[in-house]
N, C-alpha and C positions, 0 to 999 in steps of 0.2 A: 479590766472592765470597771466600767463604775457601780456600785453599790449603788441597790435600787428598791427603797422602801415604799407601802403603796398600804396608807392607815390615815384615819382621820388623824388631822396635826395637831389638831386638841387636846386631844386621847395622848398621845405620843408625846407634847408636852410635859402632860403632868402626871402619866404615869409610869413612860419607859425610858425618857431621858433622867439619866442618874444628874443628881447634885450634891454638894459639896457642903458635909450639914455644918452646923452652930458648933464653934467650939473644940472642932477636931483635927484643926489644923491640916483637913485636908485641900486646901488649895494651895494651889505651888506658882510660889513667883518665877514668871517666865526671867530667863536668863535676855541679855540684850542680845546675844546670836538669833534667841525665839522671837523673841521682839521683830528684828531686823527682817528675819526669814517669813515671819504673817505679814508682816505687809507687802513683801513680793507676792505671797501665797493668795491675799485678802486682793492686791490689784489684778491677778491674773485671772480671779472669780470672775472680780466685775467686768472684765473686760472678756469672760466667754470662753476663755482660754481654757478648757474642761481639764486635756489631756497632760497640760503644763501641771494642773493643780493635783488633779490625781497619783501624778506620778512624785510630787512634791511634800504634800501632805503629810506624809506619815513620818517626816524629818521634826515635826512640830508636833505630833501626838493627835492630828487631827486624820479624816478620810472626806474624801470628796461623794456625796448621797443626792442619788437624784429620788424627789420625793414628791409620792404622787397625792396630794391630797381629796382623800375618796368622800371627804362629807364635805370639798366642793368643786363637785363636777367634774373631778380627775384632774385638779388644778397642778401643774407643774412646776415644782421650786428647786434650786438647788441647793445643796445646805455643806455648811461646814459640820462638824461634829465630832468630839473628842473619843479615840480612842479607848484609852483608860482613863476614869474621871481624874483630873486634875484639877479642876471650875476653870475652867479656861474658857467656856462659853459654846452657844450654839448659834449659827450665821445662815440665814437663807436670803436667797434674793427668785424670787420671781419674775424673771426677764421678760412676761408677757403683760404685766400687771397695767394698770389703764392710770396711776396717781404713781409720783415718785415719791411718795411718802416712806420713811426709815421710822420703823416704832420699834422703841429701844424697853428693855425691861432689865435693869440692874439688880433690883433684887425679887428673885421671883418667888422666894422662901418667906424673908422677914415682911415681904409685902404680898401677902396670902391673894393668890387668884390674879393676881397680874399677867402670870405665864400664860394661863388659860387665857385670860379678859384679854391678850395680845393676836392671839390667833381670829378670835371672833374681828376684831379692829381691825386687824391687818386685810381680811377676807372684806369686810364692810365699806372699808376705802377703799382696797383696790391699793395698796400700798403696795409695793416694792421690796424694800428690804424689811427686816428682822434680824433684831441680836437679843438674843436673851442670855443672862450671866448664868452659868452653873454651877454658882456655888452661895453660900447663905454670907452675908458682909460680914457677920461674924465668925468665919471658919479661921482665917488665922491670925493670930493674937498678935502680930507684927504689924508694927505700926505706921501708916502711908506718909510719904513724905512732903502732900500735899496740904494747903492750910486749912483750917477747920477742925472743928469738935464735936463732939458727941458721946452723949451715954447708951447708944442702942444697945451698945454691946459689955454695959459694966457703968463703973463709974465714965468721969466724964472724962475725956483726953480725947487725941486726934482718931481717924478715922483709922481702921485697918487696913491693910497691901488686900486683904479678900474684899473691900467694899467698891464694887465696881464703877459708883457713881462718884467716886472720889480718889483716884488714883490715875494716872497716867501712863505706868507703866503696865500694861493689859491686853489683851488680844480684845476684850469689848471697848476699850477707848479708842484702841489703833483703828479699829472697825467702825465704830464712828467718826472719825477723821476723816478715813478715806470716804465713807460716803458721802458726807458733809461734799469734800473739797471736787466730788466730779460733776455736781451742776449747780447754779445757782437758784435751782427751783426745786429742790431738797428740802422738805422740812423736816425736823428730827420729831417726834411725837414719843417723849418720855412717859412711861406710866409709875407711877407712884402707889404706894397705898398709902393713908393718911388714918389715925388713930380717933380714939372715940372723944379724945379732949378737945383736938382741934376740928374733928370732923363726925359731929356727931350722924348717928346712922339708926334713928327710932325710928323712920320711915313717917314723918310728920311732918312739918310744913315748916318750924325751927330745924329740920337737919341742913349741914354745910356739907352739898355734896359732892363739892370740888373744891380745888385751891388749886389756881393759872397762876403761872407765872413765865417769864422770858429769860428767868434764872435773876432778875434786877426787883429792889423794893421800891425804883425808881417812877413816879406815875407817867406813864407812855401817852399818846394822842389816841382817841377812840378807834382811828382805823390801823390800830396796828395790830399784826394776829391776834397774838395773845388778847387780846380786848373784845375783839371779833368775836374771837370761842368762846369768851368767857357768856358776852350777850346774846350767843347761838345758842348756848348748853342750858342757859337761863328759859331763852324763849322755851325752849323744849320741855324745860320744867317745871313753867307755870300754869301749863295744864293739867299737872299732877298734884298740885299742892302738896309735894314730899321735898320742900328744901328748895337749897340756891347755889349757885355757884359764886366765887370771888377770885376778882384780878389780887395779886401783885400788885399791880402795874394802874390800877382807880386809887384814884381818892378815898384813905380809909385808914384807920389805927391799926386796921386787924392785918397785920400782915406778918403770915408767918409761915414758912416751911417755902421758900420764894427760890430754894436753889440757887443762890449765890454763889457757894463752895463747890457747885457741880462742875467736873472739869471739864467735860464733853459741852456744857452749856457757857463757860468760859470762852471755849476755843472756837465755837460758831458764833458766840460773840467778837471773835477778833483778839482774844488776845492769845498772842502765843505761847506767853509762857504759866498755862492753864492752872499749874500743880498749883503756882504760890501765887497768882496775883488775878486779881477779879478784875473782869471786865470790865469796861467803862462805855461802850458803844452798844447802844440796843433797839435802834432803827431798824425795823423792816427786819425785825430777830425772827430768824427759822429755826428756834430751839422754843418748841412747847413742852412745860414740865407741870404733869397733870397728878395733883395731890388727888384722892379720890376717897371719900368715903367704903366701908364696907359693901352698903347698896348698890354702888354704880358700877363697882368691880364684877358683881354675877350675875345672872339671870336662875333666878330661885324657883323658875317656873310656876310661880303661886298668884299670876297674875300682878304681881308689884308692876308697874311699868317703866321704874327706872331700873334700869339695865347696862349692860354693855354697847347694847345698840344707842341709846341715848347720846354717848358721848360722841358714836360713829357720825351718826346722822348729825351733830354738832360740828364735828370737821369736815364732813362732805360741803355742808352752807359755807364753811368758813375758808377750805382749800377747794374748788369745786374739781373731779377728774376732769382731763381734758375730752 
């Protein structure tokens, strides 16, 4: 039988799904048997194939969960989900959903409220899939053999094998591929948290409460997504006077946090070999990677009006369900 959970997915996000914390070297690099085996595992999901995956599953440390989402409307998904915490990730797809939208969340730890602020988005569009990482980019101290740097986790050197937006070898990367590659009306909708230097969050009319980009610092033509969203999330916010959102991808000095090194945002740019070498093609890019202030990550209930829905109601304008 399939396992059959029936809780707000909110709730169940950020307070029953285990993670893989800072530091504790608790996530485990999958072996390329594991590798090899989620992407059968990950293709026979999408393709509905329940009793293939159920009975497959537990060879990969994962169980096949049909999940009833009770705060919306008994909504129906089905979810991958790990056994024993490894961070290996958590996968749902809602085969009934009205947008083919895949909202990806790599770090749900170091980037506070994104886990959550994914389920409201995901319910808001009408999105389809979901992967959220299970574990913090900082769980283990091994180093990824993709290019790029960073000090989130220490001084400054490459990213870690636990940072899911920058590794390739992953059950969240393979999981974005495979989405990616089964239609061409896919958009990946990355959520980000972005810090109080580059994004500030006073709830004032100077806050920066986005940073878009198509993973390029390269400037794009105004009707390309990413530009779109950025002048949706804008309109939306200049009835609030609490801030503004910025492309990437306009005309501007300020460009920074633009997802270049993202490998998932590499590889729906076209190039294949994701881990070392950065895209060069970013026409008509279905990889939105959404830097976000503190503010537009919650709804604080306190009347603030930028919220999580804000961003929604930006990609509804921007991707319309059909």
């Amino acid at each position: 039988m399939i396992t059959e959970i029936s809780a707000d997915l909110a709730n169940y996000v950020t307070s029953t799904l285990s993670y893989s914390q800072a530091f504790t070297e608790g996530y485990s690099v999958p072996s390329a048997a594991d590798l090899a085996a989620f992407d059968a595992l990950a293709t026979d999901l999408l393709d509905q194939q329940f009793d293939d995956v159920r009975s497959a599953a537990g060879a990969v440390n994962l169980e096949l969960v049909r999940f009833i989402d009770t705060a919306a409307a008994d909504n129906e998904l089905y979810c991958l989900r790990e056994l024993t915490l490894l961070g290996r990730g958590f996968f749902c797809v809602d085969f009934d959903s009205s947008a083919l939208h895949h909202i990806s969340v790599p770090h749900p730890l170091y980037d506070q409220n994104t886990n959550t602020q994914s389920i409201r988005v995901m319910r808001e569009t009408g999105a389809r899939f979901l992967s959220i990482s299970t574990t913090h980019r900082c769980s283990n101290s091994a180093e990824s053999a993709c290019s790029g740097t960073t000090s989130v986790c220490g001084a400054s050197g490459p990213y870690k094998v636990s940072d899911a937006a920058h590794n390739v070898d992953s059950y969240f990367h393979r999981f974005g591929v495979l989405v990616h590659d089964l239609n061409a009306d896919i958009y990946t909708i990355q959520l980000h948290g972005c810090g109080s230097a580059s994004c500030p969050s006073n709830q004032d009319d100077a806050d920066i409460v986005a940073r878009l980009s198509a993973g390029t610092t390269l400037n794009l033509l105004a009707n390309e997504p990413v530009n779109v969203l950025n002048s949706e999330l804008n309109d939306e916010l200049a009835a609030f006077r609490l801030g503004s959102s910025v492309s990437c991808s306009e005309p501007s000095m300020d460009k920074r946090l633009c997802g270049t090194t993202n490998t998932l945002g590499r590889y729906i740019n076209g190039q294949p070999d994701a881990c070392q070498n950065a895209a060069t093609g970013f026409a008509d890019s279905r990889f939105l990677h959404l830097e976000q202030n503190a503010n537009l990550r919650v709804d604080d209930g306190a009347g603030d009006e930028v919220t999580p829905s804000t961003i929604s109601t930006a990609i509804n304008d921007t991707l319309p369900p059909p």
